[in-house]
N, C-alpha and C positions, 0 to 999 in steps of 0.2 A: 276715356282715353287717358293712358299716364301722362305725365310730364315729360319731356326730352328734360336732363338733364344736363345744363351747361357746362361745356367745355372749357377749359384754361391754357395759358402756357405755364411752364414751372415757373418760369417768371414772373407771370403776374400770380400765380399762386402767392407766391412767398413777399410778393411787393402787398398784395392786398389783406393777406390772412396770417400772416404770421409776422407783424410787426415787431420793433423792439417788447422787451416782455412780457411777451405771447408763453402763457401755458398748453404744452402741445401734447399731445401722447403723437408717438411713433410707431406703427407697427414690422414687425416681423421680429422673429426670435433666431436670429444667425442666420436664417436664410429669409430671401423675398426681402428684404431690407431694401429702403427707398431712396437709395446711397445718392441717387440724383437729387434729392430734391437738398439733402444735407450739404450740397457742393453748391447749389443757389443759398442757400442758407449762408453759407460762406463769402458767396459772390455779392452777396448784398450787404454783408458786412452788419449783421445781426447782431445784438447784443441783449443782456441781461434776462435770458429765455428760462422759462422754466418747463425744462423736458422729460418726462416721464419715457421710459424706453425696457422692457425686461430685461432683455439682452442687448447689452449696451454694443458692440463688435466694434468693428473702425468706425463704425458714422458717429458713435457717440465720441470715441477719442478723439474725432473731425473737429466735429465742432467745440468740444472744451479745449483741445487746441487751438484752433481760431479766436479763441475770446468768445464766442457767441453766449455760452452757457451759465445761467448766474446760479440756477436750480438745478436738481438731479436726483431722480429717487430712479433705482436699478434693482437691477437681481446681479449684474457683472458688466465691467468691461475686460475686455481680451481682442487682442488678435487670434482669433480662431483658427490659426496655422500653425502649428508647433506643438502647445499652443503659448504664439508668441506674444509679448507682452505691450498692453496699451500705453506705450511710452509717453504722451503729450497727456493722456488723464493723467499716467503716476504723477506726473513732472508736476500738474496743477494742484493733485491733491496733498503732495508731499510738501512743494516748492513754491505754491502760488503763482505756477508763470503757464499765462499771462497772469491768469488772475485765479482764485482758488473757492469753485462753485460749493454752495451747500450743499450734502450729496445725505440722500436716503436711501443702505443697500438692504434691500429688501430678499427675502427668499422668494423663489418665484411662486413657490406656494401661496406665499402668502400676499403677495402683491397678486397675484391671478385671483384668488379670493374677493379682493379689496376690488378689482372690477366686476367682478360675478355680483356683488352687492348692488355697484352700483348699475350695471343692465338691469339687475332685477328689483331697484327703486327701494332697497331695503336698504339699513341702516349699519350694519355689518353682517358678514359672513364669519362662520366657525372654520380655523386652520387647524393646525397640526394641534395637539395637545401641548401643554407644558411643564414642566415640573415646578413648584413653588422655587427653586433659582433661575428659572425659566422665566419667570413672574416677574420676579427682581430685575432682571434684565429689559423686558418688555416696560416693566414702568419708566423705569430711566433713558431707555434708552431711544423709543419710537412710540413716546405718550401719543400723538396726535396720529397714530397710523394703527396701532396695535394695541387690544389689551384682552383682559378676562371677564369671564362671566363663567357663576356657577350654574352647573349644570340645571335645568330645570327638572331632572328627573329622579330627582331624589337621592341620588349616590356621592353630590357634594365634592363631585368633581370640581377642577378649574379647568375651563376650555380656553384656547386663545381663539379671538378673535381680530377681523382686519376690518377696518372702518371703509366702508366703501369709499371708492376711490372713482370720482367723475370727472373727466377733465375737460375744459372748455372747447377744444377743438382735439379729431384722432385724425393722421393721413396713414392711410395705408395701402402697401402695392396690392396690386391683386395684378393676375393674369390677363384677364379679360371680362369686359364691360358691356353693354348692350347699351342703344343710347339710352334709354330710361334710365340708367345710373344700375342696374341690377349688375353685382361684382362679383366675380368667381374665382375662388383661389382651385389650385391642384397643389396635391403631396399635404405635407404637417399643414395643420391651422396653430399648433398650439394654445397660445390663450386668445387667439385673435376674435372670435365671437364674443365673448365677453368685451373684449378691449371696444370693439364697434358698437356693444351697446349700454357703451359704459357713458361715450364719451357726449357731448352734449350738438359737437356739429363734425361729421363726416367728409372728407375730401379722398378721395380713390386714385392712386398712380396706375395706371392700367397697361401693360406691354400691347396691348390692340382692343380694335372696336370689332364687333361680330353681331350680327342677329340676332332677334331676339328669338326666333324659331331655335340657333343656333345653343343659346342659353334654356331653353326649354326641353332640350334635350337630355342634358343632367342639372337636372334641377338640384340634387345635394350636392351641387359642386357652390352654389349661390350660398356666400356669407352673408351680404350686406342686401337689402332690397333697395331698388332705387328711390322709393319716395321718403329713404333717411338719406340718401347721398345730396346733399350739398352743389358739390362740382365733380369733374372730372380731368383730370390732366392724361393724353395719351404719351409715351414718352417709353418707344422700345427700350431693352436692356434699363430702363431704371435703374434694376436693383445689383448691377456689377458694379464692385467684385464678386459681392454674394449671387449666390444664384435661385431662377426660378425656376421651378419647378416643371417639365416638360418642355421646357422654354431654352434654356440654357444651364451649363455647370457653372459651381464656382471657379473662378479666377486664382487658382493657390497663387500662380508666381505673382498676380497685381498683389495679393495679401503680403506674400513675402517682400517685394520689393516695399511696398508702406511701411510693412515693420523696418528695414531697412533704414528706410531714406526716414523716416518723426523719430528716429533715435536717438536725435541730436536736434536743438530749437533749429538750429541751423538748417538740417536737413527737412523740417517742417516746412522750414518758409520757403523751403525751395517747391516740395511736393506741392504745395498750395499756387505759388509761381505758376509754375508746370503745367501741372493738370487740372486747376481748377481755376486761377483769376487768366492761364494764357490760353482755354479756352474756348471762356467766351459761353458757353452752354454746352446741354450734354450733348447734342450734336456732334459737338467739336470736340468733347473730351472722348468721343468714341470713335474719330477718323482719327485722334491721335492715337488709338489704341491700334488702331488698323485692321482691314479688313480680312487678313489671312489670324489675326489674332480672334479674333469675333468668328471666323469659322469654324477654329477650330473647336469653340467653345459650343455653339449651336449644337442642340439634339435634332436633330434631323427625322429619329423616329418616333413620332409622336402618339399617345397612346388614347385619343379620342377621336 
């Protein structure tokens, strides 16, 4: 018989597993993003984090505007509306304010790579090729992440290489969960297979709990099995703004109004105020969104 797979609230997730200078990976790549669990991450006033994320969107310019962030290896931040710009990272990375994280921006090739390594327990994976200025570049500029090696087959190529990349703790949304912990995403996974078995302990933000009968019926819908998942957080709508997939759209005007309101520190501290320390949990930041908002967003026809 499996194990049930222990439950959390976002709260004690983030009080018990992601203390000050926690290295985290985060999953989703612009969508399915675990925007709730970044707004506890803020709530508890988190510091000197070292976060791994492909696609950085608002949760990463969340939290390097909050202060949370001391690390940062990416593929991009953006507001993915416009596409409008991550005002509170530029601010950090340009201006130091609050404070100015060490950032590693990665292609996502090759950062997808550097997980695929390490799920598959090897030492690095082959990216993209590169030209001998390509080379130059890779030494200087991502010695501990990137480099070469001549081809083993005789032709005396230089291939680029990505140093697998394991990180001590991944969370990531997924759709729906069975209690054994077995997690199922719908729509793009992008790098998220790799990302889960890259990382060394697994936490799942789940939109609902279902059967396992339920989960047995599209078995290639299951990324994670449960006897790697750790814990489970259920926490509908987690991942708004961003959206899930069969679950809800994304939120353009929340995206618009955030670019908005973090384009000024001023207007930061307010959106943080507002929506995230006034309330209280995601609960609360979603009765403040309201429920004629939240309907309109809901897919209603669902495709399983």
């Amino acid at each position: 018989m499996p194990r049930r797979v222990p439950r959390m609230s976002m709260r004690e997730l983030v009080a018990d597993l992601v203390p000050d200078g926690q290295q985290l990976l985060i999953g989703g790549f612009a969508f399915g993003d675990p925007m709730a669990l970044a707004h506890e991450i803020v709530r508890q006033r988190r510091t000197g984090l070292d976060v791994l994320k492909t696609s950085g969107g608002v949760l990463v310019d969340l939290l390097v505007g909050a202060g949370c962030v001391a690390e940062l290896a990416f593929c991009h931040v953006w507001n993915s509306v416009g596409p409008e710009p991550a005002h509170a990272f530029r601010r950090a990375v340009e201006g130091g304010h609050p404070n100015r994280p060490a950032i590693e921006e990665l292609s996502f090739g090759a950062m997808t790579m550097g997980l695929a390594a390490g799920a598959l327990g090897l030492p690095f994976m082959p990216t993209t090729p590169v030209t001998l200025s390509g080379h130059d570049l890779v030494r200087r500029r991502w010695p501990d992440k990137l480099g070469t090696v001549t081809s083993p087959f005789g032709d005396h190529e230089l291939v680029s290489v990505a140093r697998a990349i394991t990180p001590r703790i991944g969370i990531f949304h997924v759709q729906r969960v069975d209690e054994f912990g077995n997690g199922q995403v719908f729509g793009p996974t992008a790098e998220l297979r790799y990302a889960i078995g890259a990382c060394e302990r697994i936490v799942l933000v789940a939109e609902e709990v279902v059967a396992t009968e339920v989960v047995r019926e599209r078995p290639e819908l299951t990324v994670v099995p449960g006897f790697a998942v750790e814990a489970v957080v259920v926490e509908p709508w987690a991942a708004h703004p961003t959206d899930s997939s069969g679950y809800y759209r994304r939120d353009l005007d929340h995206h618009i109004d955030y670019g908005a309101a973090t384009a000024t520190v001023e207007g930061f501290e307010d959106y943080v105020r507002d929506w995230i320390d006034g309330t209280d949990d995601h609960p609360g930041f979603l009765a403040r969104l309201g429920g004629d908002r939240l309907a309109a967003l809901a897919l209603r026809d669902r495709w399983w």
